[in-house]
C-alpha positions, 0 to 999 in steps of 0.5 A: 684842830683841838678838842677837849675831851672826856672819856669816861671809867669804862673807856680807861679800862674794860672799854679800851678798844672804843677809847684808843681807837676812837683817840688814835683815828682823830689824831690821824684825822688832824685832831689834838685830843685834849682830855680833861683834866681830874675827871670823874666818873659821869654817875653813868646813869641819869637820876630821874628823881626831880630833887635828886641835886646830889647825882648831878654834881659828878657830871657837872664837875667834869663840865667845871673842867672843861670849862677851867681848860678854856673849852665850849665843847666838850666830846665823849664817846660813851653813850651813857656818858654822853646821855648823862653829861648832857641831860645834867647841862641841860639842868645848868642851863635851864634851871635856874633854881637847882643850878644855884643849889649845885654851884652852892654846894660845891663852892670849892668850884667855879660857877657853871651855868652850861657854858660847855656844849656836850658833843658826841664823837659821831655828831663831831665827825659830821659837823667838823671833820665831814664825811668825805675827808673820811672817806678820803682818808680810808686806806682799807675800805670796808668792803662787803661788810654787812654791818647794822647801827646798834645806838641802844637806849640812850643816845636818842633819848631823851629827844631834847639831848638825842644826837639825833631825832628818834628812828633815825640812824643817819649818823652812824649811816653815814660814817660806815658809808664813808668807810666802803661798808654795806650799811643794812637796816635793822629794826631792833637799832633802838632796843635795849640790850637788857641793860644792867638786867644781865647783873642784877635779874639772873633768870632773865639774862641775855634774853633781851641781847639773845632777841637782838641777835637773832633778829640782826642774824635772821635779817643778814647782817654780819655785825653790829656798829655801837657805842656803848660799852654796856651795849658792847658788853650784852650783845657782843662779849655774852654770845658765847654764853648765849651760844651754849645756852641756845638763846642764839643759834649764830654769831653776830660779832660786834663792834664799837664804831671806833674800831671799825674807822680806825681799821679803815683808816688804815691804823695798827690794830693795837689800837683797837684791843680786838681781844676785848671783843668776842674773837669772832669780830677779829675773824670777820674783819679777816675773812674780809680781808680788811686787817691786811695792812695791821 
């Protein structure tokens, strides 16, 4: 099998750990991961402005280059990258007006009119790889894991493009099933982290992420599965902050699910970059003794 695939600025760079992870599990999953050709950043965050054509033109570029590579799928990881992606294919398919004002203005590109399918790499694994060759796959069962879905934002949101419906996680359930872990249920799973507050509002930072945590550590969960770098940035890389603060009395480490399925799976962890996460996320999976064969 073969996919095409975007990954996004953040995943070339503060990101890696979700990339290379999420890269290496499918190629030892019988995957060809194909990356696009000359991408571009995503925009990252949807404009909500009805005429605001300009902002489209960054995603829809990239979905031009999976449609030049001959895909109908196009797989990414990122949660804002699929949201974004995914709401700007909508506009290409539903709306014919602004779809001819884009496909004007860049008139140095094919036409597009969303022929390209945006899939999130947790719908792909459901629907093509399946979650009892996972399991099957799984060399280091994530046994006694206590771990909790954080999907954020955006990748329910809105409900016409959500990887599935509003308040359901099933998912991300049922890849951490798959890998041997104990899926708690969290009911801040749909929260916000505090988003781009943590650099933009300083007297508010870390509030909304230090909320999450502590209703993730008062419920007994012992980490956070996301995917979302933003998310991963708020929740996981600021509790050290959030510690000396006293925003948070206890860590909660998280990680990107990637990670957890290619430790799993039995993979080197330099394929999960476990130092671009808060050190206590390493010190679980060992205290759990799932980094054994690494």
């Amino acid at each position: 099998m073969k996919i095409s695939y975007y990954p996004g600025c953040t995943l070339k760079t503060k990101a890696r750990n979700l990339d290379r992870a999420a890269v290496a599990s499918l190629e030892t999953l019988g995957v060809e991961v194909q990356e696009i050709e000359r991408w571009n950043c995503c925009g990252a965050v949807h404009s909500l402005t009805a005429d605001d054509l300009i902002h489209q033109v960054g995603p829809v570029r990239n979905l031009i280059r999976a449609k030049e590579q001959g895909a109908d799928k196009l797989v990414t990881l990122c949660s804002m990258c699929y949201n974004t992606l995914a709401r700007a294919n909508q506009i290409m398919k539903n709306d014919t007006v602004k779809r001819d004002t884009i496909n004007r203005f860049m008139d140095e590109e094919i036409d597009y009119a969303g022929e390209v399918e945006v899939v999130h790499y947790l719908t792909y694994l459901q629907e093509v790889i399946g979650w009892q060759k996972i399991k099957d796959q799984v060399k280091i069962p994530l046994t006694d894991l206590k771990v909790a879905p954080y999907y954020g934002c955006t990748l329910q949101r809105p409900a016409e493009v959500g990887i599935e419906p509003f308040g359901s996680y099933a998912l991300m359930t049922g890849l951490l099933d798959a890998l041997g872990a104990t899926v708690m249920n969290f009911t801040a799973a749909d929260k916000c982290c505090g988003s781009y507050q943590v650099l933009g509002v300083p007297a508010g930072e870390n509030k909304a992420a230090a909320a999450i945590v502590n209703l993730a550590a008062d419920a007994g969960i012992e980490a956070l599965a996301t995917s979302c770098p933003l998310c991963e940035y708020n929740l996981g890389k600021q509790q050290g902050q959030m510690i000396a603060k006293g925003n948070i009395t206890a860590h909660v480490p998280t990680y990107y699910f990637t990670q957890l399925l290619a430790v799993a799976l039995g993979l080197d962890t330099e394929n999960c970059h476990f130092e671009l996460n808060d050190p206590t996320s390493a010190e679980l999976l060992q205290s759990k003794k799932c980094l054994a064969a690494a």
